[in-house]
MDAnalysis code that builds the backbone (N, CA, C; Angstrom):
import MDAnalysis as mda
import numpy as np

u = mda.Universe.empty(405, n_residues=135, atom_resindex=np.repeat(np.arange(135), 3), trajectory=True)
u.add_TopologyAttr("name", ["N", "CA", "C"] * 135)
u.add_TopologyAttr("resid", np.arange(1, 136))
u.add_TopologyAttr("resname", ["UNK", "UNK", "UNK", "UNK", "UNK", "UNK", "UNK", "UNK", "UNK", "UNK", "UNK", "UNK", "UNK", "UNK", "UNK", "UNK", "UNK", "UNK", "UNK", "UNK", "UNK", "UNK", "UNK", "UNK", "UNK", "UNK", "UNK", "UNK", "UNK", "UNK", "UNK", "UNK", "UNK", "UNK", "UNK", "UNK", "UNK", "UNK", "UNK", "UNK", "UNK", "UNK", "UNK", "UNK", "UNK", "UNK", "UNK", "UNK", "UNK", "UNK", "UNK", "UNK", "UNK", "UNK", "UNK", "UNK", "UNK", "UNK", "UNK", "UNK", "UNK", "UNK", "UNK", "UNK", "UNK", "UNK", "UNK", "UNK", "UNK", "UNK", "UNK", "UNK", "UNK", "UNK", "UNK", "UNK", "UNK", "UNK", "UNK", "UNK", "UNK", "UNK", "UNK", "UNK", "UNK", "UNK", "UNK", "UNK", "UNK", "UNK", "UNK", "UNK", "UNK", "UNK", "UNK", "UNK", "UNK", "UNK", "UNK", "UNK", "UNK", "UNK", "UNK", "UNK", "UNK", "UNK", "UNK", "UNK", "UNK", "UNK", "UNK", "UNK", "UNK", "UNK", "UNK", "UNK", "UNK", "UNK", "UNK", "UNK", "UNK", "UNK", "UNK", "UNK", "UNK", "UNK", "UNK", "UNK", "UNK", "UNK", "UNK", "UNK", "UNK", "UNK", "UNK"])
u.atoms.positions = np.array([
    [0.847, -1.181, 0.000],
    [0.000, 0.000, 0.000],
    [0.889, 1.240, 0.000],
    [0.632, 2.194, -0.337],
    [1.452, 3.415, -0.665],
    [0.599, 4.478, -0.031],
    [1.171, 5.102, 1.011],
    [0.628, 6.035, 2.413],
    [0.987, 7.570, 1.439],
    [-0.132, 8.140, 1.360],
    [-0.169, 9.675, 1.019],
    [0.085, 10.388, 2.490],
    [0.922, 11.253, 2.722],
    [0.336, 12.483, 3.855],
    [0.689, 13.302, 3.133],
    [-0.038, 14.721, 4.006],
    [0.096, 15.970, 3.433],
    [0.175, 16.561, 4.647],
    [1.903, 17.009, 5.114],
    [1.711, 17.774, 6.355],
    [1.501, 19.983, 5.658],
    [0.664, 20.185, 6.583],
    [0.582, 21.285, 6.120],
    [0.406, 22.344, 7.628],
    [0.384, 23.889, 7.568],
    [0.661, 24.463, 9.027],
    [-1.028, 25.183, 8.913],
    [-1.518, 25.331, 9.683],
    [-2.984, 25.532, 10.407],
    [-2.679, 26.739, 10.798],
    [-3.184, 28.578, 10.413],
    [-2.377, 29.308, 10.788],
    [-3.323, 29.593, 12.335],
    [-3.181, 29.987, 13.449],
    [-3.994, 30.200, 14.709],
    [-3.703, 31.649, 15.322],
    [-4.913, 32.242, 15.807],
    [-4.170, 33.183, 16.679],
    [-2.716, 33.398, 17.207],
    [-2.231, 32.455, 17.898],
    [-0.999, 32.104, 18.532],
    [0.150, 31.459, 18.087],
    [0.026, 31.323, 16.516],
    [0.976, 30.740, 15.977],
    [0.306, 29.768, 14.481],
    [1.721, 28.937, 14.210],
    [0.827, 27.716, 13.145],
    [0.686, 26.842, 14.268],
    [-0.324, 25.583, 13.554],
    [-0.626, 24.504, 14.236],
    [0.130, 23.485, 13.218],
    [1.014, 22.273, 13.217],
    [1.258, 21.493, 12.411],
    [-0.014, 20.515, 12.025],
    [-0.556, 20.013, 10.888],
    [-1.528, 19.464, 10.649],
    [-0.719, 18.153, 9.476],
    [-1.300, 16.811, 9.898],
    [-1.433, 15.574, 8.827],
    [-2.391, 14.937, 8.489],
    [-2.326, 14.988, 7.023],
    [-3.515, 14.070, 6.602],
    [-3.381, 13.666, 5.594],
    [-3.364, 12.072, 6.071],
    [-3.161, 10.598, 5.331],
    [-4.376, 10.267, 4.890],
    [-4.004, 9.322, 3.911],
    [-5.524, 8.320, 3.267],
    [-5.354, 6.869, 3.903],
    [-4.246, 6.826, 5.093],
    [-4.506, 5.569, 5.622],
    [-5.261, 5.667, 7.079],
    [-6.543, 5.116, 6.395],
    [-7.990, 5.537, 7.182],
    [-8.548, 4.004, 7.298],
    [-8.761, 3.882, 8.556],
    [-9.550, 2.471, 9.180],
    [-11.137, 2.886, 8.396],
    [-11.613, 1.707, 9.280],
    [-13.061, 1.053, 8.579],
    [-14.016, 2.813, 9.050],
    [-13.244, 3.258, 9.998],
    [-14.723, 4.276, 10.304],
    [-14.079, 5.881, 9.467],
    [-13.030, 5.390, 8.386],
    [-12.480, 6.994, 7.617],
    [-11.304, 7.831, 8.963],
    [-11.067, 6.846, 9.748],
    [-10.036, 8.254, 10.694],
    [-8.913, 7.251, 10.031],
    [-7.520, 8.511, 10.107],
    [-6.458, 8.015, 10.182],
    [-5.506, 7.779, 11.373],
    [-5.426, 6.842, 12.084],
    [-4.725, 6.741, 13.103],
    [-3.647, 7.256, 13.226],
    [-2.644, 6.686, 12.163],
    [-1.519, 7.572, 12.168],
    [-1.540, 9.409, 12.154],
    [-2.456, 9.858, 11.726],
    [-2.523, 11.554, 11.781],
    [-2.984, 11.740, 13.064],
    [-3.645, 11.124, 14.022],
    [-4.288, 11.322, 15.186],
    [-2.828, 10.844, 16.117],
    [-1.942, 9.721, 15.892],
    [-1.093, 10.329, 16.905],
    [0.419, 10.436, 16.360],
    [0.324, 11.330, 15.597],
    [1.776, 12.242, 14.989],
    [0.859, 13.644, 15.487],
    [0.006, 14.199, 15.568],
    [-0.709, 15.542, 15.858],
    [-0.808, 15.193, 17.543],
    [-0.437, 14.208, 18.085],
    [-1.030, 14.405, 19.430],
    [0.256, 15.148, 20.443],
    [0.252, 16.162, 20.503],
    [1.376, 17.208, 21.225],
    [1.657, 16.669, 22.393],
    [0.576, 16.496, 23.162],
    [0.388, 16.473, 24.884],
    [0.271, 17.620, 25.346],
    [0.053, 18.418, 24.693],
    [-0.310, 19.955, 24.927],
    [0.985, 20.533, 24.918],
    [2.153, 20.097, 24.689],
    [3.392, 20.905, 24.192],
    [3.701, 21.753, 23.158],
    [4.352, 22.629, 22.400],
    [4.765, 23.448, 21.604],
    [5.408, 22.583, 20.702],
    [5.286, 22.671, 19.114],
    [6.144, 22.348, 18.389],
    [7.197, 21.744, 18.677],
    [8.304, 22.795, 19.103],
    [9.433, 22.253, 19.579],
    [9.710, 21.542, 20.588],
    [8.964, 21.847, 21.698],
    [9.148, 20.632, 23.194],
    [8.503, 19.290, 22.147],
    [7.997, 18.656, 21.480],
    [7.418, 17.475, 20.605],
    [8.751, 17.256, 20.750],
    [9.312, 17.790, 19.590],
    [10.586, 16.943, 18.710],
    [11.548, 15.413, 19.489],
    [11.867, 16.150, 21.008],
    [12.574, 15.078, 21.586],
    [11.576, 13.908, 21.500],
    [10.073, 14.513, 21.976],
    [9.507, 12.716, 22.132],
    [8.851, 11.930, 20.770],
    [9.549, 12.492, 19.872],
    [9.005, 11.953, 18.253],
    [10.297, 11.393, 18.586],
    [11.524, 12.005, 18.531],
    [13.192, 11.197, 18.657],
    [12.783, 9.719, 19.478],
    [12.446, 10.082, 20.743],
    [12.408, 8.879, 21.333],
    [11.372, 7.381, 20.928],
    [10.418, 7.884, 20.262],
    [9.734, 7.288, 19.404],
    [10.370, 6.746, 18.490],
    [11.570, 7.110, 17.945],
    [12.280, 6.552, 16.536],
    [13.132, 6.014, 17.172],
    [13.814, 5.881, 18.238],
    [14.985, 5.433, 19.068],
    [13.854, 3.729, 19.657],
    [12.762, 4.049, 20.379],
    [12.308, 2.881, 20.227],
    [11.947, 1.625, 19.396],
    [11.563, 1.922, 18.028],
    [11.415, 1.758, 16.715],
    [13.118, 0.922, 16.785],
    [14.059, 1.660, 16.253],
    [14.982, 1.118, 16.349],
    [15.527, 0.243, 17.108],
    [14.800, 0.020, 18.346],
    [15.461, -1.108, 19.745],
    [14.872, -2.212, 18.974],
    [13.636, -2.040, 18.903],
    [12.745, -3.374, 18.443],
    [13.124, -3.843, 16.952],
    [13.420, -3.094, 15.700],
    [13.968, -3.515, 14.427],
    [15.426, -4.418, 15.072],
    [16.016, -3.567, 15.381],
    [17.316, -4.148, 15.436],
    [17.623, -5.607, 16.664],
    [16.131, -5.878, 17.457],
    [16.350, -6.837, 17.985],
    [16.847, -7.169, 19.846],
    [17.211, -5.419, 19.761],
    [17.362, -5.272, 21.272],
    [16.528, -5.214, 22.292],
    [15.073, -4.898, 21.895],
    [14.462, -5.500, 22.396],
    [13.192, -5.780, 21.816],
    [12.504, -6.872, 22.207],
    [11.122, -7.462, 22.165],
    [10.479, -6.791, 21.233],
    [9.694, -5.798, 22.112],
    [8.631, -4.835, 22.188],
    [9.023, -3.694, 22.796],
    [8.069, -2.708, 22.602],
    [8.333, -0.893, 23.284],
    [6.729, -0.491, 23.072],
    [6.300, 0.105, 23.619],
    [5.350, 0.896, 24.079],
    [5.794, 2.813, 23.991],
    [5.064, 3.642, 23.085],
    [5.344, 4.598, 22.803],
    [3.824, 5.516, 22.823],
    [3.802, 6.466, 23.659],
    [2.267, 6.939, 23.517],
    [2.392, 8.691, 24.206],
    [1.334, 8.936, 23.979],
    [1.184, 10.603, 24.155],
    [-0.412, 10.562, 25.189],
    [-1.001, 11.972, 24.873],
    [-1.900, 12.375, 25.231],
    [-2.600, 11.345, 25.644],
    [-3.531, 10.957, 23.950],
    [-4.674, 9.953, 23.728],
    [-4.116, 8.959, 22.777],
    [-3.197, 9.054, 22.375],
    [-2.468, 8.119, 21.594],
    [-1.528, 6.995, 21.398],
    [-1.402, 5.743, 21.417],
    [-0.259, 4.465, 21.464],
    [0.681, 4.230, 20.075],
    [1.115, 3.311, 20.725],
    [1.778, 2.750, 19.533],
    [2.696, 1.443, 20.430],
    [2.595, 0.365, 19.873],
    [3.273, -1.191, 20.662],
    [3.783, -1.398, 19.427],
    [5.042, -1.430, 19.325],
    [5.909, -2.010, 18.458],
    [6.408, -3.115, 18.766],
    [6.425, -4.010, 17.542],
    [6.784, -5.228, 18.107],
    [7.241, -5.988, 16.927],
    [7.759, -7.309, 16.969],
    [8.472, -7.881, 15.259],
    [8.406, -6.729, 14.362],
    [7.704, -6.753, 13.348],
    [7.720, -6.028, 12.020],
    [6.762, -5.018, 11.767],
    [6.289, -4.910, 13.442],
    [4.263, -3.664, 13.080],
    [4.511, -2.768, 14.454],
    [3.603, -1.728, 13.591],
    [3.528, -0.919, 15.006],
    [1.817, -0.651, 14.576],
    [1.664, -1.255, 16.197],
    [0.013, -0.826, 16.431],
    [-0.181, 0.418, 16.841],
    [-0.924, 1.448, 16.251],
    [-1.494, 2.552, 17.039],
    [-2.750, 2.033, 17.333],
    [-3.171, 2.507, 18.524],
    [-4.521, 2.507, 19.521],
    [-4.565, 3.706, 20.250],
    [-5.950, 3.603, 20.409],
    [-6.132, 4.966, 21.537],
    [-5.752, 4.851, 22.865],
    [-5.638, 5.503, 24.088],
    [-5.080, 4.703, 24.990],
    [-6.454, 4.588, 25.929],
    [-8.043, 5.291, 25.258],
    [-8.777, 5.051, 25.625],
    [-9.956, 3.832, 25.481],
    [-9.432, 3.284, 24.363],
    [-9.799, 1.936, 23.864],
    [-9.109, 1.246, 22.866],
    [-8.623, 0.365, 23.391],
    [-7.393, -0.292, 22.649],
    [-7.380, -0.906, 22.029],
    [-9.489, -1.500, 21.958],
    [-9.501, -2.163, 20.451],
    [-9.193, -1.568, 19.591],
    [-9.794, -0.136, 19.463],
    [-10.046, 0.751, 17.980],
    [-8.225, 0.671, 18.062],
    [-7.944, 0.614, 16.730],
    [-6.241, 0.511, 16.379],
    [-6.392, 0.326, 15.182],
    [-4.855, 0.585, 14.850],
    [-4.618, 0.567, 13.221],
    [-2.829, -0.205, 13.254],
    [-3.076, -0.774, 12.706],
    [-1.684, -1.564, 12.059],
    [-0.782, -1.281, 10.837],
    [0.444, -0.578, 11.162],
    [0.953, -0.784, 9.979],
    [3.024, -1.075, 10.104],
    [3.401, -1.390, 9.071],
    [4.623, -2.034, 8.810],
    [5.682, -0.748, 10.220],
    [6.737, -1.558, 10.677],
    [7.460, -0.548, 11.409],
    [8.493, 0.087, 11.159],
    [8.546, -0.306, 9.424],
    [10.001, 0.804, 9.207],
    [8.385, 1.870, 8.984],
    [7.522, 1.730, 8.245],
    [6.488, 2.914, 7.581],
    [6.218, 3.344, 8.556],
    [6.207, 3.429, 9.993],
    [6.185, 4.237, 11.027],
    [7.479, 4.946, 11.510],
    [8.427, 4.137, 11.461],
    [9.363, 5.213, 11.225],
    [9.684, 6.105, 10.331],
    [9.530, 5.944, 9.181],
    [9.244, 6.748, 7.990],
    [8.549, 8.016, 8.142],
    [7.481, 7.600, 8.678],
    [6.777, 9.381, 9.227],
    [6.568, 9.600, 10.384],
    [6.768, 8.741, 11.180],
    [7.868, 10.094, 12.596],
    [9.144, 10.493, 11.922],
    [10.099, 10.460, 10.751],
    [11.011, 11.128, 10.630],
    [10.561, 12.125, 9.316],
    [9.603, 11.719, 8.620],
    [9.037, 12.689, 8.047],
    [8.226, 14.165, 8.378],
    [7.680, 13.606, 9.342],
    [7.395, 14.442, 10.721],
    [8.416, 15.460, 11.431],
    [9.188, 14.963, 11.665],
    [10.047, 15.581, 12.024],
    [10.504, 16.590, 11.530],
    [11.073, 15.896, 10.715],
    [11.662, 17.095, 9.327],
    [10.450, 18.321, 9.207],
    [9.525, 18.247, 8.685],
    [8.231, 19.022, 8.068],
    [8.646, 20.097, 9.440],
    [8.371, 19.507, 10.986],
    [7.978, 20.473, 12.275],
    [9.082, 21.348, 12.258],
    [10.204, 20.769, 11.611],
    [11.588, 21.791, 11.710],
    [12.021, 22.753, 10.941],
    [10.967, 23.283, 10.292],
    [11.097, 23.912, 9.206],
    [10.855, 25.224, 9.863],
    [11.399, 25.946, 8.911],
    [11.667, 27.890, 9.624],
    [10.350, 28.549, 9.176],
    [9.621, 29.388, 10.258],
    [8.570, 29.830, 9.842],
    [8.349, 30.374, 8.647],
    [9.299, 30.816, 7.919],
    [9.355, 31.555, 6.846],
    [8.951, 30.487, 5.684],
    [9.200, 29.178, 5.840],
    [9.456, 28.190, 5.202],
    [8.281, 27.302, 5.016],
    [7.324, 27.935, 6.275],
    [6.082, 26.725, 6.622],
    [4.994, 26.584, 5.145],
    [5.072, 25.930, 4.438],
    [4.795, 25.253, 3.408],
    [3.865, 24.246, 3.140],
    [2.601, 24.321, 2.531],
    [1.998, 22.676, 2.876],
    [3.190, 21.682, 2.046],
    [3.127, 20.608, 2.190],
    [4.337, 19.451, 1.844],
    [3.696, 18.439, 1.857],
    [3.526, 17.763, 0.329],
    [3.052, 16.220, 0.230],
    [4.210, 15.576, 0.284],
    [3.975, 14.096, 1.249],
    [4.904, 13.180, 0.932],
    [4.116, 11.693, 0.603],
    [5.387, 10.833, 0.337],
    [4.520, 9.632, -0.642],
    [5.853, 8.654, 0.117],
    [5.424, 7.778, 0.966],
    [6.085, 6.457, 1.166],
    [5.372, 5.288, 0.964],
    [5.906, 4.367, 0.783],
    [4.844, 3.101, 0.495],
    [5.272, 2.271, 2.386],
    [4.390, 1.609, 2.734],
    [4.465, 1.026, 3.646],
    [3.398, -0.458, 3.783],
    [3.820, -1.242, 4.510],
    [2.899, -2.861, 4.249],
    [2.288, -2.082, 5.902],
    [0.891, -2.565, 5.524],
    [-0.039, -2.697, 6.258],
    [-0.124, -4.269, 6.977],
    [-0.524, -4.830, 7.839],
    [-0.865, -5.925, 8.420],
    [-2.140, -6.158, 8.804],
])
């Protein structure tokens, strides 16, 4: 499957808002993945960045075998990485979830990344196009 996002900036009273939106949408049209790459914890842009890092640093324990599994979550948002998938779930019901491949989650937390680091002058909507296996 081949994952569209389109990160783009939301302009607000108080600033931009970073905004994503994917076409990888469960049975009820939400995209899980845009619901928790947008989930701040009520932080600023920049306070995010470290815990998207640590998100990709987990990602990496589990690819490379160091460990098991990792557990990665925000506000209202999960993610259990584990062999070759990372589940997002809500952390308010853990059926509703979405599955997809765990490099394609690393892929856009570092796509993510990149986009949030961009100089205001610079803030740009930005399509990107990775392909990623769903499970």
């Amino acid at each position: 499957m081949n994952i569209e996002c389109r990160f783009s900036w939301k302009s607000e009273p108080v600033g931009y808002t970073p905004v994503c939106s994917s076409n990888f949408l469960n049975r009820h049209g939400v995209s899980l993945l845009d619901c928790v790459l947008m989930d701040n914890g009520g932080l600023c842009t920049s306070e995010t960045i470290p815990w998207l890092n640590e998100g990709i640093e987990r990602v990496k324990a589990v690819a490379s075998g160091k460990v098991e599994s990792s557990h990665w979550s925000r506000e209202t948002w999960g993610v259990k990485f584990q062999g070759e998938t990372a589940r997002i779930y809500s952390l308010h019901d853990e059926t509703y979830l979405q599955t997809l491949s765990l490099s394609g989650f690393r892929k856009a937390l570092e796509e993510w990344i990149d986009f949030l680091q961009t100089s205001e002058g610079d803030r740009q909507p930005e399509k990107i196009s990775f392909a990623v296996e769903t499970v």
